[in-house]
Steps between C-alpha positions, in 0.01 A plus 500: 500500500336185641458188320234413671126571403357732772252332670576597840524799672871390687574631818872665467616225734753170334574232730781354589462262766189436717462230833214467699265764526805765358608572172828712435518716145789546327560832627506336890180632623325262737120429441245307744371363202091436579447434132589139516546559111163551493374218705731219383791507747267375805811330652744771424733584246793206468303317764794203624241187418368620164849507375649231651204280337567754168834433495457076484274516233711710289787260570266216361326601187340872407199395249331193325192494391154434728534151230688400826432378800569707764490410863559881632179638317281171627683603852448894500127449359422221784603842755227683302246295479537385870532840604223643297227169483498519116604215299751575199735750422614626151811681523600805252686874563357725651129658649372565125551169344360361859189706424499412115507169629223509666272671272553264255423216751191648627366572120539128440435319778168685498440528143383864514641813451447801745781620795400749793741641629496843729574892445881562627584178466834421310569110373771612245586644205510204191190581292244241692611625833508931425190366375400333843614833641281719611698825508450711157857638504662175438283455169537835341664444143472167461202427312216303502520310834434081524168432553266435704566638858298703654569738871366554821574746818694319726297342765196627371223222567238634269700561155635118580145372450415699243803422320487097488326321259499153312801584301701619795815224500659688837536765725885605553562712816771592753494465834666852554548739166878575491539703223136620574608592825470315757126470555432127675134302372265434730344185628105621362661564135689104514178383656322656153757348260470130665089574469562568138737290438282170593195642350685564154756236482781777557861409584643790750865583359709680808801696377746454791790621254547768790336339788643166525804323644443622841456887448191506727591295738347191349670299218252654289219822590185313423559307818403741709159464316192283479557453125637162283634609188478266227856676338776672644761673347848578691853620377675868672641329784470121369876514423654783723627649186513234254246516261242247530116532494206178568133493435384261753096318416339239660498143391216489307608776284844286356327289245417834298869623500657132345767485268548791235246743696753714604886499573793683588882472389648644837206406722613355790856507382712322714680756628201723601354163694825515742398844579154412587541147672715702746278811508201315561704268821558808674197710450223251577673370812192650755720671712615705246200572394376610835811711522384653170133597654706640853673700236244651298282594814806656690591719155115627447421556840789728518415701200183541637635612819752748325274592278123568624579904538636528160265700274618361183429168597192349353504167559708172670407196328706120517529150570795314581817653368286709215445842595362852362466822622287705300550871500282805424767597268751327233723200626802592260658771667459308820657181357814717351547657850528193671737365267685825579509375853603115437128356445410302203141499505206519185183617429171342409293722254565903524433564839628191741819368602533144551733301729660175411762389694662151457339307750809421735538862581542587850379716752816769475436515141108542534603763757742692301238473190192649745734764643586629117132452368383711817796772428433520160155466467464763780721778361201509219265533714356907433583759753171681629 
């Protein structure tokens, strides 16, 4: 009997080691792992640079306190902020205490109370994120949720301006909903928010948890937008595997988060700072970013292409490195075959199975993934 509380449905797979874009379990079965440990490993598992700058810092010191000065964190935030036009970075652990970061800056910088956020959208699971959430399922048991948020249909223009109001502090949004399932925003519905946002004095909070460091194509998604968010929040691939979250503001918002307004005792630990100083040299070099966007349109063009007779297909939907395949029917089964066959893929919601590969794949392993997805997803397909 496990120790462990069961909060995840495990796959019946254990490591043992993984390189690259391929992770071997312990019983020696090979995977094309397109996971990336959901979204984190954008370089690839044991990626050479991340642990060569890993393995210096852990020769030096582990942990201090943030008391200290710290030359790597003012480094690895001067990559953000250059990369992102923001000014200041608080460091913490992870996408949730990104997002709890930010709620709590927006609520005070503004002085009022109210968070939209959008249907499907998922910004974690602490109680002021599931409560940011807006996907029922992740609520159910828990109680009264933190007040006040209130949600809207994704992109939906109309329920954005009847939602905002003078007590409206910010509007949180992705750029694409992962866990929603990959649906991308449209220009009209960020055109609405900035609108609303300079009528009402509203900051606009953009969870790039998933999005960011490079996933798209662009160091983060809202890039590829007309949009400038007052807040950003980043973490998944921030560290390639390290844990390490930021909530990134502008630099008028810093004199409401002074000393004692929040904190973290392994924010920005030192160790965690290696990881990302390195991650973020490699990943927002432009050629690799381009390399990134030659990717992404090479993998969904050929699942289109494989794909377009397929009954069961529903949908193709993706940006970057970030893409889902909705299906008329359930994604599990297909998801279980393909590990079956040597694929590590997921699913996004019920019905759609979503692609992220660590963004130095290459082309014989997008090949090999297309040519499984195609086989599997075609021996579903109904005979007539």
């Amino acid at each position: 009997m496990s120790s462990l509380f069961p909060t995840y449905d495990s796959w019946q797979i254990e490591p043992d080691v993984a390189k690259g874009s391929w992770l071997t379990s312990k019983d020696g079965t090979k995977y094309l792992d397109y996971t990336s440990g959901i979204g984190v490993l954008n370089l690839g598992h044991c990626n050479e640079t991340v642990k060569t700058a890993v393995e210096k810092q852990l020769a030096t010191f582990w942990h201090t306190s943030n008391m200290f000065e710290n030359s790597k964190q003012e480094k690895t935030a001067s990559l953000i902020t250059n990369a992102s036009g923001l000014g200041h970075v608080f460091f913490c652990n992870s996408g949730a205490e990104a997002n709890e970061a930010a709620i709590k800056l927006a609520r005070k910088a503004t002085g009022k109370n109210k968070i939209i956020t959008c249907t499907q959208s998922f910004h974690g699971r602490t109680f002021a994120t599931m409560a940011a959430t807006g996907q029922e399922k992740v609520k159910v048991g828990f109680g009264k949720m933190l007040e006040e948020f209130a949600y809207i249909p994704f992109n939906d223009v109309a329920a954005l301006v009847n939602s905002v109001d003078a007590n409206t502090a910010a509007i949180m949004i992705e750029i694409v909903q992962g866990e929603g399932g990959i649906h991308k925003i449209e220009q009209e519905f960020l055109d609405a928010i900035k609108t609303a946002s300079e009528k009402f004095g509203i900051l606009v909070i953009i969870d790039e948890i998933q999005t960011g460091i490079g996933r798209t194509g662009k160091p983060f998604a809202f890039q590829h937008y007309q949009i400038e968010p007052d807040i950003i929040t980043i973490a998944k691939g921030l560290g390639n595997g390290l844990p390490i979250g930021a909530m990134v503001g502008k630099k008028e918002l810093a004199k409401h988060f002074g000393p004692g307004s929040h904190g973290s005792t392994f924010g920005g630990n030192p160790v965690s700072i290696a990881a990302a100083e390195a991650t973020l040299q490699v990943v927002f070099e432009d050629d690799f970013l381009l390399e990134v966007i030659e990717k992404g349109n090479y993998l969904i063009n050929q699942i289109h292409e494989n794909l377009k007779d397929i009954e069961i297909v529903k949908e193709i939907r993706g940006m970057g490195l970030m893409i889902g395949i909705e299906l008329v029917n359930a994604g599990q089964p297909i998801l279980l075959e393909l590990q079956k066959q040597g694929i590590l893929v997921l699913t996004a919601g019920p019905n759609v199975i979503r692609l992220l590969p660590p963004l130095t794949t290459n082309k014989t392993e997008l090949d090999l993934c297309i040519e499984k997805i195609t086989k599997v997803i075609a021996s579903k397909q109904p005979v007539s």
